[in-house]
C-alpha positions as CSV (number, residue, x, y, z in Angstrom):
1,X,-21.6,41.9,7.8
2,X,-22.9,39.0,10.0
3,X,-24.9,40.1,13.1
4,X,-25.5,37.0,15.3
5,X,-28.3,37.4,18.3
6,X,-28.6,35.6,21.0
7,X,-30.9,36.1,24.1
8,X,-30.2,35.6,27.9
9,X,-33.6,33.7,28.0
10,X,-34.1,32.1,24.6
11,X,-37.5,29.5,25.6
12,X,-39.2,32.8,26.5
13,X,-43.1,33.0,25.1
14,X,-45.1,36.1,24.5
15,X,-48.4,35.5,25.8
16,X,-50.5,37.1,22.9
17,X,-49.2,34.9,20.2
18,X,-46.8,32.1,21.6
19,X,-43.9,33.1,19.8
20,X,-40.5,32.9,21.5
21,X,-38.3,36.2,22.2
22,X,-35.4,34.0,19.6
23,X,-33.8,31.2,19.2
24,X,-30.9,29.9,20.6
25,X,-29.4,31.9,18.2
26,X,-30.5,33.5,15.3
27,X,-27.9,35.1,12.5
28,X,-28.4,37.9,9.9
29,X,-26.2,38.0,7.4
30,X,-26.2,41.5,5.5
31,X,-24.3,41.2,1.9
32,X,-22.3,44.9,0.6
33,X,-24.3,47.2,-0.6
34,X,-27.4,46.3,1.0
35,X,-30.1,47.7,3.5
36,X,-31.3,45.5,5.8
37,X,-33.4,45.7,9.1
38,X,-34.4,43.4,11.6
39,X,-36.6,44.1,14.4
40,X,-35.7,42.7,18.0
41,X,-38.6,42.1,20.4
42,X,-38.7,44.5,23.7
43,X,-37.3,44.0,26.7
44,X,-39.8,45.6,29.6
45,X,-43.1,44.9,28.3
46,X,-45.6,42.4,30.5
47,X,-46.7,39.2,28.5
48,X,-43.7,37.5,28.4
49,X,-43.9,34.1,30.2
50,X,-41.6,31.7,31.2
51,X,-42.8,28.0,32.1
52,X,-46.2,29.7,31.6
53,X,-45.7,32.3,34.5
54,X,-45.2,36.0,33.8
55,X,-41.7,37.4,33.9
56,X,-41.9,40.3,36.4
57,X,-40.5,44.2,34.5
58,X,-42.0,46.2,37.5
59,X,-40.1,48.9,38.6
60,X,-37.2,49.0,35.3
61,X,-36.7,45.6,35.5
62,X,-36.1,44.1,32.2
63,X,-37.3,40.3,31.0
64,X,-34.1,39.8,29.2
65,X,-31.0,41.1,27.4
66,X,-29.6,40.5,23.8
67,X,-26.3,39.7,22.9
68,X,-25.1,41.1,19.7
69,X,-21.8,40.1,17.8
70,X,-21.0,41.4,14.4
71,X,-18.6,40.2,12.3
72,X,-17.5,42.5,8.9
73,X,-16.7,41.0,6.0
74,X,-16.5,41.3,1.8
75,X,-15.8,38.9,-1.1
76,X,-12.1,37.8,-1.9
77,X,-11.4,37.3,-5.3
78,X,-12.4,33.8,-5.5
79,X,-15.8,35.0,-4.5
80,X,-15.2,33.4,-1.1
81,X,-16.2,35.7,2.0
82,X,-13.3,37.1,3.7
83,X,-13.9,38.0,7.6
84,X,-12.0,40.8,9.6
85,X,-9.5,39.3,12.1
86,X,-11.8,41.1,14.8
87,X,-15.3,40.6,15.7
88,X,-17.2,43.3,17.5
89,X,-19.4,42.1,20.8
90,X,-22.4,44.2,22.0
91,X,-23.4,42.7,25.4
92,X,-26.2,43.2,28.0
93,X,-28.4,45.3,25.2
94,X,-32.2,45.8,26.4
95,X,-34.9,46.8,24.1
96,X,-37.3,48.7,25.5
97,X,-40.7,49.7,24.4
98,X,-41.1,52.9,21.8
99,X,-37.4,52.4,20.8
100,X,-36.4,53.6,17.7
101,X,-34.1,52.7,15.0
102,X,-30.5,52.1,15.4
103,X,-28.6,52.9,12.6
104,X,-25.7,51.7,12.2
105,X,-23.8,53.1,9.3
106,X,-24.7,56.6,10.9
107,X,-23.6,55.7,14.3
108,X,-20.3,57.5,15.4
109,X,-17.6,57.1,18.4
110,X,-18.2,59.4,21.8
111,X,-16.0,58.6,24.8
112,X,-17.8,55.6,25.6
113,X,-19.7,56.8,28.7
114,X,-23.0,55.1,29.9
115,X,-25.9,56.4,27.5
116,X,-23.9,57.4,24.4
117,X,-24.0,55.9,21.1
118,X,-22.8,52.7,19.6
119,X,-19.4,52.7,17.9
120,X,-19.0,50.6,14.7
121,X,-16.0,51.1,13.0
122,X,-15.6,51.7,9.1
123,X,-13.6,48.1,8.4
124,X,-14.2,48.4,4.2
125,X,-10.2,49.6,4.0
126,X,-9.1,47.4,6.0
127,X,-11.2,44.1,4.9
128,X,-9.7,45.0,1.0
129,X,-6.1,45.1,2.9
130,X,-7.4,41.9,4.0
131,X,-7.8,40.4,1.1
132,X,-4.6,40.6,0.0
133,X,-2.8,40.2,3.1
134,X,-4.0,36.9,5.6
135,X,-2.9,38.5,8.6
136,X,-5.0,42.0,8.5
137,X,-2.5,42.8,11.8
138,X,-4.2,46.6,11.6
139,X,-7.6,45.3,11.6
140,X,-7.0,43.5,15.1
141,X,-4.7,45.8,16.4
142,X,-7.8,48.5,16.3
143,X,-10.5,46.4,17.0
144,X,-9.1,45.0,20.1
145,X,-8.4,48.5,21.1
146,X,-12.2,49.5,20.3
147,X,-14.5,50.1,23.2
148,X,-18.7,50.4,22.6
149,X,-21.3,52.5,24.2
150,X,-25.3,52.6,24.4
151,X,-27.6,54.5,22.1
152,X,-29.8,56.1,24.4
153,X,-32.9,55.7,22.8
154,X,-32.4,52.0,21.7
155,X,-30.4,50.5,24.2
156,X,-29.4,50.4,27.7
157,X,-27.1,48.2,29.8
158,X,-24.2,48.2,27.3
159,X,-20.8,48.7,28.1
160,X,-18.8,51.0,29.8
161,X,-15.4,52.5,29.0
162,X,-13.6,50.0,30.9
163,X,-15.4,47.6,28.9
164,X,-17.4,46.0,31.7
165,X,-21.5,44.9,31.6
166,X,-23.1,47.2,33.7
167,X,-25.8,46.5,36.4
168,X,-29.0,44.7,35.4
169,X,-32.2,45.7,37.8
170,X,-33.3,42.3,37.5
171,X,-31.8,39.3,40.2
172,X,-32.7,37.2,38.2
173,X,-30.5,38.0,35.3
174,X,-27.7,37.8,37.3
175,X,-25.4,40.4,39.5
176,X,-23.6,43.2,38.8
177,X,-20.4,42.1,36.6
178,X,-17.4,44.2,36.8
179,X,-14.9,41.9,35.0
180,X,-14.2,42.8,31.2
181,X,-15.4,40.8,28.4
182,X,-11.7,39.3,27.8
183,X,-11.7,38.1,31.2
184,X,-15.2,36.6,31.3
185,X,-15.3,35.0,27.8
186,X,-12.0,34.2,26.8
187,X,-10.4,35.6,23.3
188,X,-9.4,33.9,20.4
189,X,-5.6,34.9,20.0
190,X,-5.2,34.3,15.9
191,X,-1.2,33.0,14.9
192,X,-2.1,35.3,11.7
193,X,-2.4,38.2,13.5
194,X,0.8,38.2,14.6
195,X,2.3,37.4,11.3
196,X,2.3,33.9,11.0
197,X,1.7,33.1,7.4
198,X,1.2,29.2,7.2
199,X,2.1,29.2,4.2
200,X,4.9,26.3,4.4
201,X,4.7,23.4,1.3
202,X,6.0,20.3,3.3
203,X,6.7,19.0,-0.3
204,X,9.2,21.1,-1.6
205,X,10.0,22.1,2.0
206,X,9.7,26.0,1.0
207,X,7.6,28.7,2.7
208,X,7.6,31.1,5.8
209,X,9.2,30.0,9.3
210,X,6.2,30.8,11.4
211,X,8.5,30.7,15.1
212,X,8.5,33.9,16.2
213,X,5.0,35.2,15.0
214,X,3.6,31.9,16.9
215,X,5.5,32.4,20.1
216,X,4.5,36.1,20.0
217,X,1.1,35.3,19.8
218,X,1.4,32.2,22.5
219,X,3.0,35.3,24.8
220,X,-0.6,37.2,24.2
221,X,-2.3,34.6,25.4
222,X,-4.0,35.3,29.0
223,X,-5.5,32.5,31.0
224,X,-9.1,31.0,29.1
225,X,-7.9,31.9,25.9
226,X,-7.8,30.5,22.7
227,X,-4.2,30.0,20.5
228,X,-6.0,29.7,17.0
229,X,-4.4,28.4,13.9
230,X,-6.4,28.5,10.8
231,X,-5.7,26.5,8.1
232,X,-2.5,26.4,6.9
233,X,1.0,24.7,7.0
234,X,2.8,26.7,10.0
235,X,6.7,26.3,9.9
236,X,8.5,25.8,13.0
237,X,11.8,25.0,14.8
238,X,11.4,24.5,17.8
239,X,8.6,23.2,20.5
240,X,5.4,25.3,21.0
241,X,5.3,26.0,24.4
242,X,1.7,26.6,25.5
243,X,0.8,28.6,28.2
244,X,-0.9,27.4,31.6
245,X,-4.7,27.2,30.8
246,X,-4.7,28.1,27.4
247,X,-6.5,26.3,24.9
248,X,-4.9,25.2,21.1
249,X,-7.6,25.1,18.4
250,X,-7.5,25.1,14.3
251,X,-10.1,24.5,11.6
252,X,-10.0,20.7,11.9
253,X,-7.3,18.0,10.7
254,X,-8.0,15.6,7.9
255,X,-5.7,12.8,7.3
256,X,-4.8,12.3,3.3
257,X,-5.9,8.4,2.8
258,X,-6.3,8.6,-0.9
259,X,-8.2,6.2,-3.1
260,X,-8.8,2.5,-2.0
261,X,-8.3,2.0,-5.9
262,X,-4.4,2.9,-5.7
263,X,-3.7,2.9,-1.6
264,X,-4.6,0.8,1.2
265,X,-6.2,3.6,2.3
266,X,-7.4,2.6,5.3
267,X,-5.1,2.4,8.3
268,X,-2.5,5.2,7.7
269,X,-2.4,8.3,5.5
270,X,-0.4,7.7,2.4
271,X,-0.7,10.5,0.2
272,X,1.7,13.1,1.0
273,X,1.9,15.8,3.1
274,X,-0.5,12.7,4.7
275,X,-2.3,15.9,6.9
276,X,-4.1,18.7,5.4
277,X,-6.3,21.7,7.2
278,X,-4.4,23.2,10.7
279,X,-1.3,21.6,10.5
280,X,2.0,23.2,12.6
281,X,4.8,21.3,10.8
282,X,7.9,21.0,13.3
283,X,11.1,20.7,11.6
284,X,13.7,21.2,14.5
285,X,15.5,18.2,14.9
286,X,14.7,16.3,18.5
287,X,12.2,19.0,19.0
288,X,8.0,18.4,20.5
289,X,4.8,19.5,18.5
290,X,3.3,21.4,21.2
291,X,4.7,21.8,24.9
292,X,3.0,22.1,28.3
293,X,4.7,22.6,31.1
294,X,1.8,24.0,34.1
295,X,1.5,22.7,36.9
296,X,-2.1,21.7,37.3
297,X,-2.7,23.5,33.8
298,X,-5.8,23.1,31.5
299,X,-5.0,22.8,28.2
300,X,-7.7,22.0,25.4
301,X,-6.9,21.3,22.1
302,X,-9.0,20.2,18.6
303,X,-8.7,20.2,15.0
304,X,-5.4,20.2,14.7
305,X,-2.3,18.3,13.4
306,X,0.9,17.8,13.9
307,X,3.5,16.9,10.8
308,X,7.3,15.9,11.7
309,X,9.7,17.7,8.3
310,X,10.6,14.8,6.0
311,X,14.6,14.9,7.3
312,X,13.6,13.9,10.6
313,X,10.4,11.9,10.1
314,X,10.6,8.7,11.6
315,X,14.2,9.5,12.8
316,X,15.1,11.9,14.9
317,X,11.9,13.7,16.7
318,X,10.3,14.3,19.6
319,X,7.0,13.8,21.4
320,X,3.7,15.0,19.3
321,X,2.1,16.5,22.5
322,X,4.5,16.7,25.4
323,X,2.9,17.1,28.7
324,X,5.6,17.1,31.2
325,X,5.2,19.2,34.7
326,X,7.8,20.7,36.3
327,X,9.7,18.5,39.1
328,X,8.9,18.8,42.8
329,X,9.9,17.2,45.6
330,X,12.3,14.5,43.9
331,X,9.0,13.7,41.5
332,X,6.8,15.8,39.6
333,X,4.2,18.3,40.2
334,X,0.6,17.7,39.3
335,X,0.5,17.8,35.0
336,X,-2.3,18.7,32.6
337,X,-5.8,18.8,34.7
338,X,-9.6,18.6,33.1
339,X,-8.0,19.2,29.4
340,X,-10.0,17.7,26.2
341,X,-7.8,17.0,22.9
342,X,-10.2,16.0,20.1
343,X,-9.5,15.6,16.7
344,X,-5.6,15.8,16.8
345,X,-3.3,14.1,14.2
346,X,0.3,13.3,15.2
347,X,2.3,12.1,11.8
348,X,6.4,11.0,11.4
349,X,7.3,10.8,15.4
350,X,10.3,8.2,15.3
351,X,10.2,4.8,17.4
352,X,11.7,6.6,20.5
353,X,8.8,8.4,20.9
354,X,4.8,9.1,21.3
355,X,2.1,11.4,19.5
356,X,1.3,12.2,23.3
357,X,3.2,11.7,26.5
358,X,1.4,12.8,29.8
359,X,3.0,12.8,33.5
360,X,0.6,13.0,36.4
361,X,-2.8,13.9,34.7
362,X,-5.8,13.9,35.5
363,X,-9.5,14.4,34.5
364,X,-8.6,14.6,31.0
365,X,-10.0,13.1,28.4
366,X,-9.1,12.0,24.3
367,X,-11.4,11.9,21.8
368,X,-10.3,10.7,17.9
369,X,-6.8,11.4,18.3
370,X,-4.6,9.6,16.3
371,X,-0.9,8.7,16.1
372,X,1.6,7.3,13.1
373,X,4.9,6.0,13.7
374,X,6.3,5.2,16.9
375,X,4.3,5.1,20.2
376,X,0.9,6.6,20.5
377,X,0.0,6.9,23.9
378,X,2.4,7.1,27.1
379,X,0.7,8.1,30.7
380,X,2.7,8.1,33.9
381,X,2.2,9.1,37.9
382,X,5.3,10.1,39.3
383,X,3.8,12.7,41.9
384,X,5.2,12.8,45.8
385,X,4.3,9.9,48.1
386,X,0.6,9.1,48.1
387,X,0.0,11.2,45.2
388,X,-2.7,9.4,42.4
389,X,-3.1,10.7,38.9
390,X,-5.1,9.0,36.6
391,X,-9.3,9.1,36.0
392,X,-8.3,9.1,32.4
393,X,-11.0,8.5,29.3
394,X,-10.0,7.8,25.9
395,X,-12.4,7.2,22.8
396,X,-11.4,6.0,19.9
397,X,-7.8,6.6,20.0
398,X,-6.0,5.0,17.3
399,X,-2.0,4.4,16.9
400,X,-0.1,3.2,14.2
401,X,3.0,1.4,15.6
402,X,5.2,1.2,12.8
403,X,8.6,2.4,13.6
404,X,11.5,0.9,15.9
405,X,12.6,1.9,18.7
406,X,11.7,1.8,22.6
407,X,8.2,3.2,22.6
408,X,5.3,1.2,22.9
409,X,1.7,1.3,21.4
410,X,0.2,2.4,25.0
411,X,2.6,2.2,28.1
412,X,1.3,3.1,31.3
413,X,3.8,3.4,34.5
414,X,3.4,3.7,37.8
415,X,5.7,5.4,40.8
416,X,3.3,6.6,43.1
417,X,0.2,5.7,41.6
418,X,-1.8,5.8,38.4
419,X,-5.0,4.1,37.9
420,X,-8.7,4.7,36.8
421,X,-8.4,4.5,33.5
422,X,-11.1,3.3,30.8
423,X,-10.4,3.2,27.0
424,X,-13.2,2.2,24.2
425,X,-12.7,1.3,21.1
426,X,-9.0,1.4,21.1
427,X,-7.1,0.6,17.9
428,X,-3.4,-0.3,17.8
429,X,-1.6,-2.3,14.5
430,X,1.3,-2.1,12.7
431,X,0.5,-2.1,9.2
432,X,1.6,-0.3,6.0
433,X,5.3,0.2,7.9
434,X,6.5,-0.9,3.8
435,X,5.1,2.5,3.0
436,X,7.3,3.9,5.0
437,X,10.3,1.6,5.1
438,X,10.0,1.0,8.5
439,X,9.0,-1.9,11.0
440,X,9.0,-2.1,14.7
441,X,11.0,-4.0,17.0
442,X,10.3,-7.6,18.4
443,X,10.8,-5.4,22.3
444,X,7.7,-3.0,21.7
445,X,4.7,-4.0,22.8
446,X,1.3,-3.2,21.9
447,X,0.4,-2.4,25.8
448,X,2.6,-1.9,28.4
449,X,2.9,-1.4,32.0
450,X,5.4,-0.7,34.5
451,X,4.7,0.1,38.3
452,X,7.4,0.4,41.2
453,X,7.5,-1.8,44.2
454,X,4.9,-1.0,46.6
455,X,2.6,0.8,44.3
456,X,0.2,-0.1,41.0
457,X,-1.5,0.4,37.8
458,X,-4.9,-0.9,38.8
459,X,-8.7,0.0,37.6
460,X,-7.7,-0.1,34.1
461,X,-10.7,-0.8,31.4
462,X,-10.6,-2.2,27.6
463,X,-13.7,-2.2,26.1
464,X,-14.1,-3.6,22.5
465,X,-10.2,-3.0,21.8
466,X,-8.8,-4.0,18.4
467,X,-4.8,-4.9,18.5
468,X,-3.8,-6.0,15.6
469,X,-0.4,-7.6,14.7
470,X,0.8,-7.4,18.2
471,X,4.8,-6.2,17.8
472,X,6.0,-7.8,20.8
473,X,4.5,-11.4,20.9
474,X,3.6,-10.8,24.5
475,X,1.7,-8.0,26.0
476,X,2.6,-6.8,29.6
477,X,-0.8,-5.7,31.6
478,X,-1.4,-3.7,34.3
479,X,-1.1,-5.4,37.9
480,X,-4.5,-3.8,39.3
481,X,-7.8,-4.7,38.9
482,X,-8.0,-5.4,35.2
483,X,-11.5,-5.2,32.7
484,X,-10.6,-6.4,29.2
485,X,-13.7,-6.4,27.3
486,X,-13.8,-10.6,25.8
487,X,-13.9,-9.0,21.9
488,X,-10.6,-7.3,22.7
489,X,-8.9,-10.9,23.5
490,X,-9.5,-13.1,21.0
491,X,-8.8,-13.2,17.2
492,X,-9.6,-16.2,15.5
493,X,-8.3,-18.8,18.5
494,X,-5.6,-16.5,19.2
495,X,-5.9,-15.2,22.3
496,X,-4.3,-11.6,22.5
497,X,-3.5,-11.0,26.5
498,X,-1.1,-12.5,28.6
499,X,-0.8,-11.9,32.3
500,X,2.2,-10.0,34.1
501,X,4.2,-12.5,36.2
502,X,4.4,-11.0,39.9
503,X,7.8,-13.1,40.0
504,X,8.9,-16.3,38.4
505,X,12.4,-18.1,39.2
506,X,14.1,-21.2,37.9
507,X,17.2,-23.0,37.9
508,X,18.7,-25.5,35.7
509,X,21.6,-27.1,38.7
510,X,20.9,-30.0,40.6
511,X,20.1,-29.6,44.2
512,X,20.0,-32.6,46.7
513,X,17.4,-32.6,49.6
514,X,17.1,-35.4,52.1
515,X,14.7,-38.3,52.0
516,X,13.3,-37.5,55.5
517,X,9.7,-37.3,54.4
518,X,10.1,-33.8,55.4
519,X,10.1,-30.5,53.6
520,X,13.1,-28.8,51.7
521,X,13.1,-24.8,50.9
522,X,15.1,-23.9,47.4
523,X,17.5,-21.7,47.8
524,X,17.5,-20.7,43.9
525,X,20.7,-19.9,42.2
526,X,20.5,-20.7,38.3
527,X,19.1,-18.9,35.5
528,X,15.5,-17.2,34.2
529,X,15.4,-14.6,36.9
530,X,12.4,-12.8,36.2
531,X,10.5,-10.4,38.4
532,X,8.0,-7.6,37.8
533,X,8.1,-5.9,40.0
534,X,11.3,-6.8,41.9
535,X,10.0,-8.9,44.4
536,X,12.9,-11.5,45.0
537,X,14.8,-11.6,48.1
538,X,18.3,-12.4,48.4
539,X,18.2,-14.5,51.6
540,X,18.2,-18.3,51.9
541,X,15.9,-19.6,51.0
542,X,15.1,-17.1,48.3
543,X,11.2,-15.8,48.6
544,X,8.8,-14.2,47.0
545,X,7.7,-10.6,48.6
546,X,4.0,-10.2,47.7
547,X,4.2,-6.5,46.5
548,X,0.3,-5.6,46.0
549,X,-2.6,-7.4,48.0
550,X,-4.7,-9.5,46.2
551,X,-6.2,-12.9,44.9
552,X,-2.5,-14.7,43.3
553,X,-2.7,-17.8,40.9
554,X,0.5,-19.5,42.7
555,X,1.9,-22.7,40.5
556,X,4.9,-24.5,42.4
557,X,6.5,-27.2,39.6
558,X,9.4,-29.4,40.2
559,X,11.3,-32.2,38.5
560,X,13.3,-34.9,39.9
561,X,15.8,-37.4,37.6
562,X,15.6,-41.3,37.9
563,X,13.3,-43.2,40.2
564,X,12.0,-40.8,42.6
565,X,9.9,-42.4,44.7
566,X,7.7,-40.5,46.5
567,X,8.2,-36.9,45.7
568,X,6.5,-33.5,46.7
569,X,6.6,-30.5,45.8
570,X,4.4,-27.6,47.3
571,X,4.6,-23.8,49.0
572,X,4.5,-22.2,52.7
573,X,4.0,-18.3,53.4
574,X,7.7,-17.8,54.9
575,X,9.1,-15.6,57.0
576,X,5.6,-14.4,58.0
577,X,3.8,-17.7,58.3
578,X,6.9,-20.0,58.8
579,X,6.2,-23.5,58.7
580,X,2.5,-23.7,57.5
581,X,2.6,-25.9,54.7
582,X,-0.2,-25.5,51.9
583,X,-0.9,-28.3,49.9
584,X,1.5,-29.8,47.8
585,X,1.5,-32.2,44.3
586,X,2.6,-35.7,44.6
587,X,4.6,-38.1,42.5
588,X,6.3,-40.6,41.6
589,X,7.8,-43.4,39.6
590,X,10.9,-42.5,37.0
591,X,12.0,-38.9,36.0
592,X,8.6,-37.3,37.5
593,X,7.5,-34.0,37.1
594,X,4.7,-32.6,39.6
595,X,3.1,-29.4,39.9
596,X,1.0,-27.6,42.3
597,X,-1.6,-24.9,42.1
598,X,-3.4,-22.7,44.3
599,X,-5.9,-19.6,43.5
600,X,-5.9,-17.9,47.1
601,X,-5.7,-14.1,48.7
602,X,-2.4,-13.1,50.4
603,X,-1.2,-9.6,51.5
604,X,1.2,-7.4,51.1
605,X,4.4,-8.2,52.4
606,X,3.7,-12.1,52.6
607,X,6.7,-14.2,51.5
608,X,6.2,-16.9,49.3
609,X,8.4,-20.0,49.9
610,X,9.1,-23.0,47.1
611,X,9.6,-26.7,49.2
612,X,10.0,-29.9,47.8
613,X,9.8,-33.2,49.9
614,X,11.2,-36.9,49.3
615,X,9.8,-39.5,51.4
616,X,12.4,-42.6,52.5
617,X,16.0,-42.3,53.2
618,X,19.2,-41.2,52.0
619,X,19.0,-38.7,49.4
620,X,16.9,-36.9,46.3
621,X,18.5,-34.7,43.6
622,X,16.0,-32.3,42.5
623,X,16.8,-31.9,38.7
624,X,14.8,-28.4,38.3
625,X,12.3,-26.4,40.0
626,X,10.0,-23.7,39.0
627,X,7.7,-21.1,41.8
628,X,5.3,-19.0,39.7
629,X,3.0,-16.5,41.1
630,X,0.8,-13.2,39.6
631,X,-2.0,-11.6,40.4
632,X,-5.6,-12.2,39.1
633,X,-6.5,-9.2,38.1
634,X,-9.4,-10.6,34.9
C-alpha cells in the first residue's frame, strides 16, 4: 500500500526543535507482508508557529489537519506494481495529543457515524483479479461505494456518512464544508473501468472496439472531473463526445521518430503506429478524435494522442479536436472557455481538415501540441453582433502540413470578431510528405486569415516563428494590428510575409480622358478583381470602401501609350471628401508609366477614388491603370 500525507499547513514549525509539521507531501510506501508505522505530529498541542507567531489551539481548536490517501497495490507478474482502480481518501484527520495507535489491518466498517472507526477494505482478492484482468470493474464499483469514519481515539474531523468534511473549530482552517468529496475535488473516471480494454494493434488493425465502454464512462463523468485513459490503443468508431467541463487526460503521448541513422527522424514520426502511450485510435470514416460541444465549456486535456486507422489516414477523416458550440442566434454560442491542451498528438487527419478546430474560444491556451497531415490549427469568432472571442496563447505548437486539400497550416477567420492572439515559437513545414505519399496544394497556405466586412482579425503576435517550405507561395495575414517577431520573416534573403491587399483593381482596356488639365475618375471594368475583404463598389466611378480604420499604404499607378505629354495620375477620398485631390505622380515623354504613393490614416467608410489627368487638348488614352491600398498593420 501507498499512504500519501499531506498537511493543510505544510511551512508549520515546532518551536522546540524547528522541524516542520511535513512536507508538501510526504509518501509511505508499505511493500506485502510488511509492518510498518509512521508517527504523524499532533494537532492541538502549543509550539507550533507559523511565520514565527504561535498558532492559537485554545478552546479545541486544532493547528492543522492531515490528509490521508491510500492507494492498495501488489506485484503483477512482471514484478511491476499493480494499483487498485480505487484509491481511498481520509480527509480533515486531526491528531491530537495522547493518541494511540491506529491499526489498520484491525480496523472494521460501522455505519459511518461521527466518532466510529476507520473503514479499510480487504482489496488482496480483488488486486489478484486485478492482475489478470486491466479493468478490476469490482474493485471500483466497491470502492466508490465505500464511505469512512473516525477512530475515536486517533482521529477526529473525518467524514460523515454522506461523505462530507465536517466542522473545523478553527476560522482559520476554513468553514464548515458540506459538499462531498466528488464534488469538491473532482474524480478520476478510468475508460478501464468501464471495460475499455485498449488493447487495439493499429498494425494488424485487431483488438477490442472500445465505443461503448468509453461513452459509458464519458456518461459518468460529472462536471470537474477527469475522463482518464491509461496507456493503451483504445478502438473507436465514432467521435468522443466530451461532456461540458470535463477534463481528458492519459499517461502522456510520445511520438515514434526512430533512429536518425535510418529516418529523418526529426520533423514527423515515421515509425509505425508513429504514437505510442494514451492513444484513442479513431477508425470511423469522416468521424472527429474528441468532440466538444458546451457552450462556454472547460475542457482540459494532456498526454494524449490521437491516431486516424490506416484506411482513412490522410483520406477521409475528420477534425483531431473538434470544438464546435452549438448555434445561436444565426451564429454560434460562446465555444471552449479557460481550457489547457498540453501534450496532445493529432496523427493521419487528411488535407480537409485540422488536428484542432475551435469556434468562439476564449482564454484557452496550447502547450506542445502537435499536428501531422493536413491543417494544424483553425480558430474562428462567429458569436452574435459585437461578440469577441479570442485572448488565445499558444506555445510551441508545431504542424506538419503535408497533405492536400483546403486546410491551411493556421487559419484564423473573423465574423464578428477574433483577435488577441499571441503564438511563440510556432513551427509550420511540409517535409517528409514522400513518407507518406502525399504533398499539399499550391492553394494552402502556411497562415491564413479571413475576416467579414466591417469586422477584423487584429492584435495578433509571432514571436520567433519558424515556417518552413511555405505551401502556398504567399501567406495571407491578419488585417489588425500585426507583431511578427523579425526571426520569423526572413530565411536567408527570403523574406517569408506578405501583406493582405485591402483591395486592388486593374484593367487591361483602353480608356480615353480629356486633355483639360483636369482630373479624370476610372470607372474600372477589366480584369484582376481582387478584394479582401469585399470592399469594391459597383458605382461609377468604382471606389474603394475603407473597411477597418487605420494607417493604409495607398499606391495609385497608371500607364499611358505613345507621347503622353504631361500626364498625372493621383487619388481623392470620394464620395465623402469629393473633390480634394491628394497628391498625384507626374510624367511624361513616350509610353510613361507613373505612380503615386501615400502612407496616411483614413476611416472607416472612406471611399477611395483612382484619377488620372492629361494636361493640353484634345484627348489621352489611358493604356492601364492600377489603385492599390492595405493596411499597415507591421
Amino acid at each position: 500500500m501507498d499512504i500519501t500525507v499531506t498537511s493543510s499547513r505544510p511551512f508549520m514549525t515546532w518551536a522546540a526543535t524547528g522541524a516542520g509539521a511535513l512536507g508538501d507531501s510526504e509518501v509511505i510506501s508499505i511493500e506485502p507482508g510488511v509492518e510498518q508505522t509512521f508517527t504523524l505530529p499532533v494537532t492541538d498541542s502549543s509550539g507550533w508557529l507559523i511565520g514565527g507567531l504561535p498558532v492559537d489551539v485554545t478552546g479545541g481548536k486544532q493547528s492543522h489537519v492531515y490528509n490521508l490517501t491510500l492507494r492498495p497495490w501488489m506485484y503483477g507478474a512482471l514484478g511491476v506494481k499493480k494499483y487498485a482502480s480505487a484509491t481511498i481518501t481520509l480527509t480533515g484527520v486531526a491528531v491530537p495529543s495522547g493518541s494511540g495507535t491506529l491499526d489498520l489491518d484491525k480496523a472494521v466498517a460501522t455505519a459511518g457515524s461521527q466518532g466510529g472507526t476507520v473503514t479499510i477494505p480487504d482489496l488482496v482478492a480483488d488486486l489478484q483479479a486485478s492482475v489478470a484482468t486491466p479493468a478490476a470493474q469490482a474493485v471500483a464499483a466497491r470502492d466508490a461505494a465505500q464511505t469512512y469514519a473516525a477512530q475515536a481515539e486517533t482521529i477526529s474531523g473525518i467524514a460523515t456518512t454522506d461523505d462530507a468534511v465536517s466542522a473545523l473549530m478553527d476560522p482559520e482552517l476554513g468553514p464548515k464544508t458540506t459538499a462531498g468529496l466528488d464534488a469538491r475535488y473532482g474524480r478520476r473516471i478510468s475508460v478501464q473501468t468501464f471495460g475499455a480494454k485498449g488493447d487495439y494493434d493499429p498494425i494488424a488493425r485487431t483488438g477490442t472496439d472500445d465505443t461503448a465502454a468509453i461513452d459509458a464512462a464519458a456518461a459518468a463523468c460529472a462536471p470537474g472531473d477527469t475522463l482518464y485513459f491509461p496507456a493503451g490503443y483504445y478502438k473507436r468508431t465514432t467521435a468522443l463526445q466530451v461532456p461540458a467541463n470535463v477534463a481528458v487526460a492519459g499517461d502522456g503521448v510520445a511520438g515514434l521518430w526512430g533512429s536518425i541513422s535510418s529516418f529523418n527522424s526529426i520533423d514527423v514520426p515515421v515509425v509505425p503506429p508513429y504514437l505510442a502511450g494514451s492513444v484513442i485510435v479513431q477508425c470511423g470514416s469522416g468521424e472527429h478524435g474528441l468532440v466538444m460541444a458546451g457552450a462556454g465549456s472547460t475542457n482540459h486535456v494532456t498526454g494524449l494522442g490521437i491516431l486516424f486507422d490506416s484506411p482513412i489516414r490522410f483520406t477521409d477523416t475528420g477534425n483531431g479536436i473538434h470544438a464546435v458550440p452549438p448555434t445561436k442566434d444565426g451564429a454560434y454560442d460562446s465555444g471552449v472557455q479557460g481550457s489547457h491542451w498540453r501534450n496532445v498528438m493529432v496523427f493521419g487527419h487528411d488535407g480537409d481538415h485540422h488536428a484542432y478546430r475551435v469556434i468562439n474560444g476564449i482564454y484557452n491556451q496550447m502547450d506542445l501540441c502537435h499536428g501531422y497531415g493536413g491543417g494544424l490549427l483553425y480558430l474562428e469568432g462567429n458569436g452574435t453582433t459585437g461578440a469577441f472571442y479570442g485572448n488565445f496563447l499558444g506555445n510551441q505548437v508545431y504542424g506538419q502540413l503535408f497533405v492536400a486539400g483546403t486546410a491551411h497550416g493556421v487559419h484564423l477567420k473573423a465574423v464578428n470578431g477574433l483577435g488577441m492572439l499571441q503564438f511563440n515559437r510556432l513551427q509550420l513545414s511540409t517535409t517528409h510528405k514522400e513518407d507518406f505519399d502525399q504533398a499539399a496544394s499550391s492553394s494552402q497556405h502556411m497562415l491564413f486569415s479571413e475576416w467579414a466586412d466591417g469586422t477584423t482579425v487584429n492584435n495578433v503576435s509571432f514571436i520567433a516563428a519558424d515556417l518552413e517550405t511555405n505551401v502556398g507561395g504567399t501567406m495571407v495575414w491578419p488585417n489588425g494590428t500585426l507583431f511578427v517577431d523579425p526571426a520569423s520573416l526572413i530565411d536567408g534573403d527570403f523574406p517569408r510575409f506578405t501583406p493582405t491587399r485591402q483591395g486592388a483593381q486593374a484593367y487591361a482596356n483602353s480608356q480615353t480622358i480629356p486633355r483639360s488639365g483636369g482630373w479624370k475618375s476610372l470607372n474600372f471594368s477589366g480584369t484582376e478583381y481582387e478584394s479582401n475583404p469585399s470592399c469594391w463598389s459597383s458605382a461609377s466611378p468604382a471606389f474603394v470602401n475603407v473597411p477597418v480604420s487605420g494607417m493604409y499604404h495607398i499606391i495609385c499607378q497608371a500607364s499611358f501609350p505613345g507621347a503622353a505629354g504631361d500626364v498625372y495620375v493621383g487619388y481623392d477620398l470620394g464620395a465623402t471628401n469629393s473633390g480634394v485631390q491628394h497628391g498625384h505622380g507626374q510624367g511624361g515623354g513616350t509610353n510613361p508609366s507613373i505612380e503615386h504613393t501615400d502612407i496616411r490614416w483614413l476611416d472607416k467608410g472612406t471611399n477611395v477614388v483612382l484619377n488620372v489627368g492629361a494636361d493640353g487638348s484634345g484627348t489621352q488614352t489611358v493604356s492601364e491603370a492600377r489603385l492599390t491600398i492595405f493596411r499597415v498593420g507591421i
